[in-house]
BALOBA-1460 file (C-alpha; in Angstrom, 3 decimals):
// residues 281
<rec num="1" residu="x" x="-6.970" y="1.698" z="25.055"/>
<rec num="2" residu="x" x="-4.375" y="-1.037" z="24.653"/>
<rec num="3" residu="x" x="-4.692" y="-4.943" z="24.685"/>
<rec num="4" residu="x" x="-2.121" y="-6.774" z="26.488"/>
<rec num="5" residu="x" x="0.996" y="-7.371" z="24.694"/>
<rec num="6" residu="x" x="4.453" y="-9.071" z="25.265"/>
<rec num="7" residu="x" x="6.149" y="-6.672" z="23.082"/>
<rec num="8" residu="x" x="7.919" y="-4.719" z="25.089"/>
<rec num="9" residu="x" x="8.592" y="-2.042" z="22.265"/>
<rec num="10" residu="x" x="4.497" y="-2.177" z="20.915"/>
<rec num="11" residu="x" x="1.341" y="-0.763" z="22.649"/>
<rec num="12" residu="x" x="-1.471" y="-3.164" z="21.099"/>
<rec num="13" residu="x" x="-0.503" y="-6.029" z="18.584"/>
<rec num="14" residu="x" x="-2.892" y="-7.415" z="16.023"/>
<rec num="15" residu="x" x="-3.236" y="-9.083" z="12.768"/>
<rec num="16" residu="x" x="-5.135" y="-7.769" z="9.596"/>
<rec num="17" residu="x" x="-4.518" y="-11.260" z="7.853"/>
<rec num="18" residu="x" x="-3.257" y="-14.488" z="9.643"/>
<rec num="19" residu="x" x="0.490" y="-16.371" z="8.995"/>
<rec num="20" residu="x" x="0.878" y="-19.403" z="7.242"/>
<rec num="21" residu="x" x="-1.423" y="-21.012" z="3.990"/>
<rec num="22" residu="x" x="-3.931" y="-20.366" z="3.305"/>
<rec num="23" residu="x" x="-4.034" y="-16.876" z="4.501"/>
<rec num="24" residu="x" x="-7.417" y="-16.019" z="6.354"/>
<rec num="25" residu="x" x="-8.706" y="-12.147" z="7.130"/>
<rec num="26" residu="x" x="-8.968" y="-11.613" z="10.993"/>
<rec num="27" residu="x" x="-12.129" y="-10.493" z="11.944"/>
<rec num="28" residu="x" x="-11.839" y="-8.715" z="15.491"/>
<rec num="29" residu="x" x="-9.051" y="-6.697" z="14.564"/>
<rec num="30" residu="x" x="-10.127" y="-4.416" z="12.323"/>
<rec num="31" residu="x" x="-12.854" y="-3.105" z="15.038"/>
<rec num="32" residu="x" x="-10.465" y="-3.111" z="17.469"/>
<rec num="33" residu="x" x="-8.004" y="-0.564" z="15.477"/>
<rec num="34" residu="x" x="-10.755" y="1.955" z="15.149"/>
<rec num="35" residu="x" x="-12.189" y="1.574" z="18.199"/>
<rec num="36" residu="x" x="-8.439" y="2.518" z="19.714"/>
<rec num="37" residu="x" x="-8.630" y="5.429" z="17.502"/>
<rec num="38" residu="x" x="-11.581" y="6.683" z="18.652"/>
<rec num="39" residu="x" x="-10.628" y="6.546" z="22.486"/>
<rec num="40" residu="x" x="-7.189" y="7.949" z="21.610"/>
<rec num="41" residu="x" x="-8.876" y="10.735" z="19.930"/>
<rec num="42" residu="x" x="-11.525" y="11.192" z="22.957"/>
<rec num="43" residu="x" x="-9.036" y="11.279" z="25.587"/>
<rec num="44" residu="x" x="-7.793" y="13.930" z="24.158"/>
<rec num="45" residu="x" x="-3.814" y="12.841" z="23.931"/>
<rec num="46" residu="x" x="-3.490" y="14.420" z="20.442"/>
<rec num="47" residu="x" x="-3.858" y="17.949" z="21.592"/>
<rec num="48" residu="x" x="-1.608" y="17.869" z="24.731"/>
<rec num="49" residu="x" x="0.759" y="16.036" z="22.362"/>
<rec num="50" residu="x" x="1.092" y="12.608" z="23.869"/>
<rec num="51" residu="x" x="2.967" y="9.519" z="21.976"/>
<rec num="52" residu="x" x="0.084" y="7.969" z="20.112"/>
<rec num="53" residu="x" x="0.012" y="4.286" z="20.969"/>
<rec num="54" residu="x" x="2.352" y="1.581" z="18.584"/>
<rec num="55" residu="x" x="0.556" y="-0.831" z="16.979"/>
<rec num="56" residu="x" x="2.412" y="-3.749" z="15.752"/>
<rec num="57" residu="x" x="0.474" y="-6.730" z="13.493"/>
<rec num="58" residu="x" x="3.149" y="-9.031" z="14.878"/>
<rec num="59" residu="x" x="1.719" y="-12.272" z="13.350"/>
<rec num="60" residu="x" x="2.172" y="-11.392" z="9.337"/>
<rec num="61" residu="x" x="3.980" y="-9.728" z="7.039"/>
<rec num="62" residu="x" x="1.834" y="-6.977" z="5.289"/>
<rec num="63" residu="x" x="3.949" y="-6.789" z="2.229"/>
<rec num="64" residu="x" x="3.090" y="-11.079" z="1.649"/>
<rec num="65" residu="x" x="2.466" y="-11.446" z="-2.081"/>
<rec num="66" residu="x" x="-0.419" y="-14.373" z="-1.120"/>
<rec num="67" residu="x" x="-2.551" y="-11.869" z="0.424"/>
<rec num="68" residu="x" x="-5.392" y="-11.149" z="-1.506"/>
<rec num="69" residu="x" x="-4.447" y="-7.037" z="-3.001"/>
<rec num="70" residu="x" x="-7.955" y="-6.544" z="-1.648"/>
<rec num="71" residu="x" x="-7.508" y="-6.950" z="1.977"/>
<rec num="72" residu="x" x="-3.905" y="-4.726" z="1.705"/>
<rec num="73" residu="x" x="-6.186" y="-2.188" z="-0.107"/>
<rec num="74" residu="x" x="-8.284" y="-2.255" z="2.910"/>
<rec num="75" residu="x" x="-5.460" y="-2.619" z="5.556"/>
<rec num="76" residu="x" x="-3.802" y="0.971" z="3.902"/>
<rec num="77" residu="x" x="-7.517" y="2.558" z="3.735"/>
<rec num="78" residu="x" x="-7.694" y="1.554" z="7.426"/>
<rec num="79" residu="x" x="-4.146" y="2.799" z="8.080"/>
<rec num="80" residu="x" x="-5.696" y="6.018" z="6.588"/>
<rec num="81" residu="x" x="-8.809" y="6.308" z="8.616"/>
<rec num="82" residu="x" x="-7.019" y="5.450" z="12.097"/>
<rec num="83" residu="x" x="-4.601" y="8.658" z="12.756"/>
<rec num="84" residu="x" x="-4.584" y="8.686" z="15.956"/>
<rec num="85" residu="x" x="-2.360" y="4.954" z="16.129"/>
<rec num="86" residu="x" x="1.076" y="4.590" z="15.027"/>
<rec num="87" residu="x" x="1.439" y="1.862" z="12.337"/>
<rec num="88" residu="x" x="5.030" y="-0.036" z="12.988"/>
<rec num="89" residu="x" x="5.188" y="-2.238" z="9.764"/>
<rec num="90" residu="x" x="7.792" y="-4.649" z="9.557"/>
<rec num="91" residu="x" x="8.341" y="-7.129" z="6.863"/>
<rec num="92" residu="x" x="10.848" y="-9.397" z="5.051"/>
<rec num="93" residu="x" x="9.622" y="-8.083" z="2.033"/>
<rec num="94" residu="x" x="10.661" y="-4.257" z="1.111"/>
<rec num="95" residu="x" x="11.771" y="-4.989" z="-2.159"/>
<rec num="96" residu="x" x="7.398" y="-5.081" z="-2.521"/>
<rec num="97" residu="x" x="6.797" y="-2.043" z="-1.062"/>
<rec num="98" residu="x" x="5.962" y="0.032" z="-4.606"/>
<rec num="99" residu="x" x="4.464" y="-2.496" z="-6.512"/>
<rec num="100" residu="x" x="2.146" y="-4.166" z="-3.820"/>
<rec num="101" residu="x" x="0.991" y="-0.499" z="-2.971"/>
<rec num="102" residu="x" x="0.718" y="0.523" z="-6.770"/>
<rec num="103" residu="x" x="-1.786" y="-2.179" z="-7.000"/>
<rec num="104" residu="x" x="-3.375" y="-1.791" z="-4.419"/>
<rec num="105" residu="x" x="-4.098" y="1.501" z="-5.148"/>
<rec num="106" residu="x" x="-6.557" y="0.434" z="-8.080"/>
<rec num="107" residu="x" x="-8.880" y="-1.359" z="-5.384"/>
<rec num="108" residu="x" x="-8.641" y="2.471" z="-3.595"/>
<rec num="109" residu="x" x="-9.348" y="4.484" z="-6.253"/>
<rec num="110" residu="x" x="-12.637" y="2.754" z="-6.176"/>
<rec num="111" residu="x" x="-13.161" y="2.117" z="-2.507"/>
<rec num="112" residu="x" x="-11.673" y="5.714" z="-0.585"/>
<rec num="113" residu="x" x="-10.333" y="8.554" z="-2.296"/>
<rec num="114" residu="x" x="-8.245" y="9.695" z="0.850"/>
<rec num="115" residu="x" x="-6.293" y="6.616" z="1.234"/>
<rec num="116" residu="x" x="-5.351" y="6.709" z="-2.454"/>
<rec num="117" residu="x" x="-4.091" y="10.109" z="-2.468"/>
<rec num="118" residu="x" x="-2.725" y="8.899" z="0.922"/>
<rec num="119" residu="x" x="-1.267" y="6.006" z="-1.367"/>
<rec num="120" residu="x" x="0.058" y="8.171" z="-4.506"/>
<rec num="121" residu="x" x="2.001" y="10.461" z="-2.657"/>
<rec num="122" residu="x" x="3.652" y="7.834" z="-0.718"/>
<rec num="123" residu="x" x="4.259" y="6.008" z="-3.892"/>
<rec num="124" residu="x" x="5.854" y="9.641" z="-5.354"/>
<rec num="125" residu="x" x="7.990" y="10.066" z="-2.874"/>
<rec num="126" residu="x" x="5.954" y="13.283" z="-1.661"/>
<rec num="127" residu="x" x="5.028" y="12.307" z="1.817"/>
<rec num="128" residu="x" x="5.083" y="9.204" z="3.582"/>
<rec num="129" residu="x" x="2.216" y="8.514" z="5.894"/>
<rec num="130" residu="x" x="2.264" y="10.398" z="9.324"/>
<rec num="131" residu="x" x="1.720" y="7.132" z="11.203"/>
<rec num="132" residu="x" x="3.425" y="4.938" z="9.307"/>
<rec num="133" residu="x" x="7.105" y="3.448" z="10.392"/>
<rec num="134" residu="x" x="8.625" y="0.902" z="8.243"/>
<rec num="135" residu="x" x="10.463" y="-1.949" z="9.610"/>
<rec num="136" residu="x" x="12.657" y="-4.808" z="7.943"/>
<rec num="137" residu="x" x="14.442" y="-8.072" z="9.984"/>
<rec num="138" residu="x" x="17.739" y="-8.642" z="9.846"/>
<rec num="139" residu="x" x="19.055" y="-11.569" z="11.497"/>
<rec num="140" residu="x" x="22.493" y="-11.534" z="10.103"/>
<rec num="141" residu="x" x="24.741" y="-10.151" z="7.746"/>
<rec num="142" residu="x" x="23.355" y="-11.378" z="4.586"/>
<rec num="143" residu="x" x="19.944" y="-9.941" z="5.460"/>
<rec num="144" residu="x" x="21.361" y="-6.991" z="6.288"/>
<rec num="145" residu="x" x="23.252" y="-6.563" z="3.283"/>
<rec num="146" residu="x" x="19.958" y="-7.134" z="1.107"/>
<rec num="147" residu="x" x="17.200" y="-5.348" z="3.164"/>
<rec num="148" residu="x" x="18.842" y="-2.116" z="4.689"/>
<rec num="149" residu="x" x="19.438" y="-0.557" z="1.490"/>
<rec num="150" residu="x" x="16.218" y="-1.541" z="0.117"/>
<rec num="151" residu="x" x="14.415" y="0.013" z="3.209"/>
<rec num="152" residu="x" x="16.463" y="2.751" z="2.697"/>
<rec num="153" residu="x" x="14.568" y="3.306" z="-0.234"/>
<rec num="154" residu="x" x="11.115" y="3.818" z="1.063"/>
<rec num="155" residu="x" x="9.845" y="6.711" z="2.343"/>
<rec num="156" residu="x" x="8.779" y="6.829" z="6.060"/>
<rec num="157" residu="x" x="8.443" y="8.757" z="9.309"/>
<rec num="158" residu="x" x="10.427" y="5.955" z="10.944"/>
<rec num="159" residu="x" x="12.844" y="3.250" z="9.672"/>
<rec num="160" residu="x" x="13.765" y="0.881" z="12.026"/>
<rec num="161" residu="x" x="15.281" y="-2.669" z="12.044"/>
<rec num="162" residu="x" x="14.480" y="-5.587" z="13.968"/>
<rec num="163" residu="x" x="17.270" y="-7.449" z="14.785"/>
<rec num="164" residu="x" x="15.828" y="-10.357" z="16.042"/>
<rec num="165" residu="x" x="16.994" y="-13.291" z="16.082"/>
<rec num="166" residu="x" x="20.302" y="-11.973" z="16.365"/>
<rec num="167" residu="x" x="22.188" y="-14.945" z="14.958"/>
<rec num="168" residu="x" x="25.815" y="-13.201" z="14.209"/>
<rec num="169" residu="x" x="27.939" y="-10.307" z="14.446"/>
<rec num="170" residu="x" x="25.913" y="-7.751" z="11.984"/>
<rec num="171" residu="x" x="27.509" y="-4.124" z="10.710"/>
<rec num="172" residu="x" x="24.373" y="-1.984" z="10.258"/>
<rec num="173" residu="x" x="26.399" y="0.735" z="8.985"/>
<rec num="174" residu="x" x="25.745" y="1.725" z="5.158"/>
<rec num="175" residu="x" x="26.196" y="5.335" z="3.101"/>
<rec num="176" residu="x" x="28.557" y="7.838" z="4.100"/>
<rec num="177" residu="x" x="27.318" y="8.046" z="7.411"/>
<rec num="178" residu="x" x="26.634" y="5.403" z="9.690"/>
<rec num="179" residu="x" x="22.984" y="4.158" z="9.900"/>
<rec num="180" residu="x" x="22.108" y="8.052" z="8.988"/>
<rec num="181" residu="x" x="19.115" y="7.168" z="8.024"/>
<rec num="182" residu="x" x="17.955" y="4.792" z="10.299"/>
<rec num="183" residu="x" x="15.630" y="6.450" z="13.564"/>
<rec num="184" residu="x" x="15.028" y="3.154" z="15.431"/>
<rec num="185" residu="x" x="16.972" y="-0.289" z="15.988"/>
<rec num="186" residu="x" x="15.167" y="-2.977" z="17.965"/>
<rec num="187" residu="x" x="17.389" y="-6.047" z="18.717"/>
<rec num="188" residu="x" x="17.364" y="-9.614" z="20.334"/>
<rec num="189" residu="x" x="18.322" y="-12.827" z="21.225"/>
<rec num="190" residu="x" x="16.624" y="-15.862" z="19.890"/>
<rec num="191" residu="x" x="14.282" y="-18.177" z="22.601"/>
<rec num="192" residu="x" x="11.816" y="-21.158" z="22.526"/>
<rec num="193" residu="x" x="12.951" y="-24.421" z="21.445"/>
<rec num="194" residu="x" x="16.065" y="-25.154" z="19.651"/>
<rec num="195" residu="x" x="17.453" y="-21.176" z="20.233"/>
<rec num="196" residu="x" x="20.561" y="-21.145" z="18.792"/>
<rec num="197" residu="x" x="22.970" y="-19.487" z="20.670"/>
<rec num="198" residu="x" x="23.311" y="-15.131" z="20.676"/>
<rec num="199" residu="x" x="26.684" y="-13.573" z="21.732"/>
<rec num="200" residu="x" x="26.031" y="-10.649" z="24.032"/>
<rec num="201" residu="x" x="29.217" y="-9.138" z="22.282"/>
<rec num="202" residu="x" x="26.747" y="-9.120" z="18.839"/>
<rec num="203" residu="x" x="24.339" y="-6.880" z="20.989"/>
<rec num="204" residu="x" x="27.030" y="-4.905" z="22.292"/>
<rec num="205" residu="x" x="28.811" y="-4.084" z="18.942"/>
<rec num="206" residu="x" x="25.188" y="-3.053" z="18.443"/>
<rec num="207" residu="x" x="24.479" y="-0.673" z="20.628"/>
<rec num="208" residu="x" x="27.983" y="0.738" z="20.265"/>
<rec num="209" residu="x" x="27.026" y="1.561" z="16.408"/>
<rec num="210" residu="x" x="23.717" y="2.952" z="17.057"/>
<rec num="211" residu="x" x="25.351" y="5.541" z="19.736"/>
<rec num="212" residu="x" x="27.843" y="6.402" z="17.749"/>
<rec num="213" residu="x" x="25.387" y="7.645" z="14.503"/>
<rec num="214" residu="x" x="22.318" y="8.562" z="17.521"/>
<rec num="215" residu="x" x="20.405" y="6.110" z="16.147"/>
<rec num="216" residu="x" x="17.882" y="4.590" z="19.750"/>
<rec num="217" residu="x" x="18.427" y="1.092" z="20.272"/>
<rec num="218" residu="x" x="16.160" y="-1.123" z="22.392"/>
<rec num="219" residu="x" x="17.349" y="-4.281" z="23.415"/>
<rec num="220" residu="x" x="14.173" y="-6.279" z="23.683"/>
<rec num="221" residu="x" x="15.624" y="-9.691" z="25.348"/>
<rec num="222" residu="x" x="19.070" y="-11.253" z="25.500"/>
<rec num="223" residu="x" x="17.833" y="-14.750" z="24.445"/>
<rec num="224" residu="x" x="17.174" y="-18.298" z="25.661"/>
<rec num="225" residu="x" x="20.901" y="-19.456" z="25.143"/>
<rec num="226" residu="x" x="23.247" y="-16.632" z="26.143"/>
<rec num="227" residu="x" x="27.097" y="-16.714" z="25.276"/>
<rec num="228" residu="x" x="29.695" y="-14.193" z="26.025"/>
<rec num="229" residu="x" x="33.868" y="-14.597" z="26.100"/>
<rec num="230" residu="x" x="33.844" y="-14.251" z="29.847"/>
<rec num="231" residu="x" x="34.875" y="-10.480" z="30.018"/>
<rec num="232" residu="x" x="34.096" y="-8.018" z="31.934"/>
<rec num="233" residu="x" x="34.783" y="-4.456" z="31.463"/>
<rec num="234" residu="x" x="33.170" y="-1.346" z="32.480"/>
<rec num="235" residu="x" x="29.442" y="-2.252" z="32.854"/>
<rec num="236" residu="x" x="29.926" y="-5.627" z="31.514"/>
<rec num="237" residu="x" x="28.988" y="-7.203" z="35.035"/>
<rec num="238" residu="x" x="26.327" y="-10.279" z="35.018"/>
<rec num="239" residu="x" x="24.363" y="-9.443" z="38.550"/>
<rec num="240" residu="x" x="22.924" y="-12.409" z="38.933"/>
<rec num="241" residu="x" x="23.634" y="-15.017" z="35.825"/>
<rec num="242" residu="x" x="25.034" y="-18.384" z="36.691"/>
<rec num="243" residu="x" x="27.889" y="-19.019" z="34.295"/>
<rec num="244" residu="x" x="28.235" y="-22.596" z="32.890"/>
<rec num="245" residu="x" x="31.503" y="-23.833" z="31.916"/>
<rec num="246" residu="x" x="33.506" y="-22.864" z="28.786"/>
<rec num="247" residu="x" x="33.417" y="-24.799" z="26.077"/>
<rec num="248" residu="x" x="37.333" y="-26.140" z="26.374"/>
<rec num="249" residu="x" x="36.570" y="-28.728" z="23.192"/>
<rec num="250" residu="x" x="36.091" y="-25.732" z="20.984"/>
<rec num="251" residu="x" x="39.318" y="-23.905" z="22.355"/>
<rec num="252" residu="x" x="37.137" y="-20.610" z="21.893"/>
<rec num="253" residu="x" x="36.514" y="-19.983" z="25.653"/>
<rec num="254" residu="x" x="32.497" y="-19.359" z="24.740"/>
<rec num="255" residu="x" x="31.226" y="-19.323" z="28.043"/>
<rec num="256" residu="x" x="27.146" y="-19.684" z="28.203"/>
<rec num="257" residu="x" x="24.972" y="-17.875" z="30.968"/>
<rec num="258" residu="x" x="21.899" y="-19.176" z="32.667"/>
<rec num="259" residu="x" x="19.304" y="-16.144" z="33.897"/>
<rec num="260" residu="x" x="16.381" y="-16.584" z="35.788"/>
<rec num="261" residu="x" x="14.199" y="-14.946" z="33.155"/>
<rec num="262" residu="x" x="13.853" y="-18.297" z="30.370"/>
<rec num="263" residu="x" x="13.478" y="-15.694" z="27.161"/>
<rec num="264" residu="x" x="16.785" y="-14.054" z="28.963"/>
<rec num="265" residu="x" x="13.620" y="-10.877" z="28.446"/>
<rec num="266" residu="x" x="14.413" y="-8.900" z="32.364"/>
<rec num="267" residu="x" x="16.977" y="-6.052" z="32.129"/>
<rec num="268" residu="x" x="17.733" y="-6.466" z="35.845"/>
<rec num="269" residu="x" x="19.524" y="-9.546" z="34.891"/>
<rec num="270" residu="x" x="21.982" y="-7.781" z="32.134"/>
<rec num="271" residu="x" x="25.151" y="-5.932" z="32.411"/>
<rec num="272" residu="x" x="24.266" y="-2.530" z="32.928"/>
<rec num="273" residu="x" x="25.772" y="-1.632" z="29.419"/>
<rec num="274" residu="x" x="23.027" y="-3.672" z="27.946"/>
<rec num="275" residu="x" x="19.850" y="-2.067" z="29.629"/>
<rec num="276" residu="x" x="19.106" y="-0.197" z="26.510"/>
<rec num="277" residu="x" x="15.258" y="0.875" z="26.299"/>
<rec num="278" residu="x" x="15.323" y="3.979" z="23.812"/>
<rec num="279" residu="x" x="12.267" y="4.795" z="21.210"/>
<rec num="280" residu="x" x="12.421" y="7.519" z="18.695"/>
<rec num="281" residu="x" x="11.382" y="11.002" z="19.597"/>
């Protein structure tokens, strides 16, 4: 049923809305979603209990206060009708969560009595959507610091962060247990022009938290501009990278690694301790 994606993590990706201003509604899309429900539910994957397929809208943010409250109503009501997908919803945003879905429970009210009842007893705290997983980035520390506890707040089947563009060390670890309530972390390198530069030791420290809590991690891609101190310890061995020289002016011994692979995106290429591809059960 899937369209052809990049996303290593994501089964189909799609837009409800398009980025940038003025927002525009997509057209194909919504079609598309119910049209992969239907041959998810024909095939029959439900009953022998298959993974149902990720969907990511990887172009928008659904929590974006320009979009019309309409089209979110109508997103959530086709949320609703679609159970057979798994929503992955990720946004910069989650401080919106209850009052964009508050309102735009009004417009469901009117238009489809399941999704608001869907809607209320999200917004109550009762249950969160079966095929819903909420997602927030956090690039560094101070976005880390403001979203995690916020999506911390919202109820879901799965929270999960995406780290991406990893742009500096980041501690993910809040409450009294380490990312406890976290299920999924997605991370990754920056790429495309003007990358700034992503320590592998940032991915590293990473994956180190998320074992130690049993949190999955997938590392997506290392990055266009790869940097490392030049150590190698157990697993820490570049197969194939060719290593420019350190930075000496900076007296910091950064050392930067050229892989064949320009979005630094083919786990073949990493240090074995980086070929992390887990998903949540």
């Amino acid at each position: 049923m899937s369209e052809e994606t990049n996303i290593e993590w994501a089964t189909s990706t799609g837009n409800p809305w398009g980025p940038g201003a003025p927002r525009f509604r997509t057209k194909g899309f919504w079609k598309d979603a119910l049209k992969w429900n239907r041959a998810q539910h024909n095939s029959g994957a439900a009953i022998v209990g298959e993974p149902r397929p990720r969907i990511f809208p990887s172009l928008c943010d659904w929590l974006d206060e320009e979009v019309p409250i309409e089209w979110l109503a109508d997103f959530l009501k086709l949320i609703h009708d679609t159970p057979n997908l798994d929503w992955l919803l990720l946004t910069k945003r989650p401080e919106k969560w209850y009052s964009r879905i508050q309102e735009a429970n009004y417009t469901l009210t009117r238009a489809s009595q399941g999704a608001s009842h869907m809607a209320v007893k999200w917004l109550l705290g009762k249950e969160a959507p079966a095929n819903v997983w909420i997602g927030v980035s956090v690039e560094d520390k101070q976005r880390a610091d403001e979203r995690i506890p916020q999506l911390l707040q919202i109820p879901a089947k799965v929270r999960f962060l995406s780290v991406e563009p990893l742009l500096e060390a980041v501690d993910l670890r809040y409450g009294p247990e380490p990312t406890n309530q976290l299920h999924w972390v997605i991370v990754g390198g920056e790429s495309g022009p003007g990358a700034r530069p992503c320590n592998v030791d940032w991915i590293r420290s990473i994956v180190v938290q998320c074992k130690g809590a049993g949190v999955p991690c997938f590392i997506k891609q290392l990055g266009s501009v790869i940097v490392s101190h030049g150590i190698t310890g157990p697993g820490q061995h570049w197969p194939t990278s060719k290593v420019l020289c350190p930075k000496h002016d900076r007296g910091d011994g950064i050392w930067r690694h050229n892989l064949l692979h320009k979005k630094g995106r083919d786990p073949a290429e990493w240090p074995a301790d980086l070929r992390v591809r887990e998903f949540p059960c």
